[in-house]
C-alpha positions in Angstrom: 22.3 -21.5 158.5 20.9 -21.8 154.8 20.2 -18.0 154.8 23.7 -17.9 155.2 24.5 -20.2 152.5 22.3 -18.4 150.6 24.1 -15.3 151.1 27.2 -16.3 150.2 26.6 -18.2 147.3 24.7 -15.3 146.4 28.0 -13.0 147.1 29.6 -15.6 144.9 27.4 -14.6 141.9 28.1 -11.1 142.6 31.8 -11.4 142.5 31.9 -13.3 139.3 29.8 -11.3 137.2 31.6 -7.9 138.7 34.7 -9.4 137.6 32.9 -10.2 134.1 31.8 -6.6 133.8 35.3 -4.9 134.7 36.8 -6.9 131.6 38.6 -9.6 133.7 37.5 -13.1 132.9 35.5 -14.7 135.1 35.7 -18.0 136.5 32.4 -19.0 136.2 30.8 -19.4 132.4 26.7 -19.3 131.9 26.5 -22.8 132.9 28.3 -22.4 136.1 26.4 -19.3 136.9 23.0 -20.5 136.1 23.9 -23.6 138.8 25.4 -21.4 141.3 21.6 -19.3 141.1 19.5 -22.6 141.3 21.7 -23.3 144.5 21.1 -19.9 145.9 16.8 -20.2 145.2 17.1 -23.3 146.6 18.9 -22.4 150.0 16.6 -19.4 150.3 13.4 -21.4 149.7 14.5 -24.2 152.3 15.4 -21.4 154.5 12.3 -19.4 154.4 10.3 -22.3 154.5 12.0 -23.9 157.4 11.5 -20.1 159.3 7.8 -20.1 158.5 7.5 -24.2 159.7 9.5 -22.5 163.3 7.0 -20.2 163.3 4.0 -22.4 162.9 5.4 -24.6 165.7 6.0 -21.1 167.9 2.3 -20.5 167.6 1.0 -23.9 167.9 2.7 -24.1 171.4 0.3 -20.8 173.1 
């Protein structure tokens, strides 16, 4: 679920700064975009860290 938030937060970004770069205006300035990234490293970190903690638990019960 938050690798999928990730993702599409992530897709997000993407759009916004392929709009920027085809000359239309984006809808999200520096400010916006620099929030939308933290929420993106954030989602991925909770999400690779909550994968390793499954894993842990995975080995724990061999």
């Amino acid at each position: 679920m938050l690798l999928a938030i990730a993702s599409v937060l992530f897709a997000i970004f993407v759009t916004n700064v392929a709009i920027g770069s085809f000359g239309g205006s984006p809808f999200l300035g520096n400010v916006g975009e620099m929030l939308l990234l933290f929420a993106v490293s954030i989602a991925f970190v909770a999400a690779v860290l909550r994968g390793e903690a499954d894993e842990k638990i995975r080995q724990e019960q061999r």
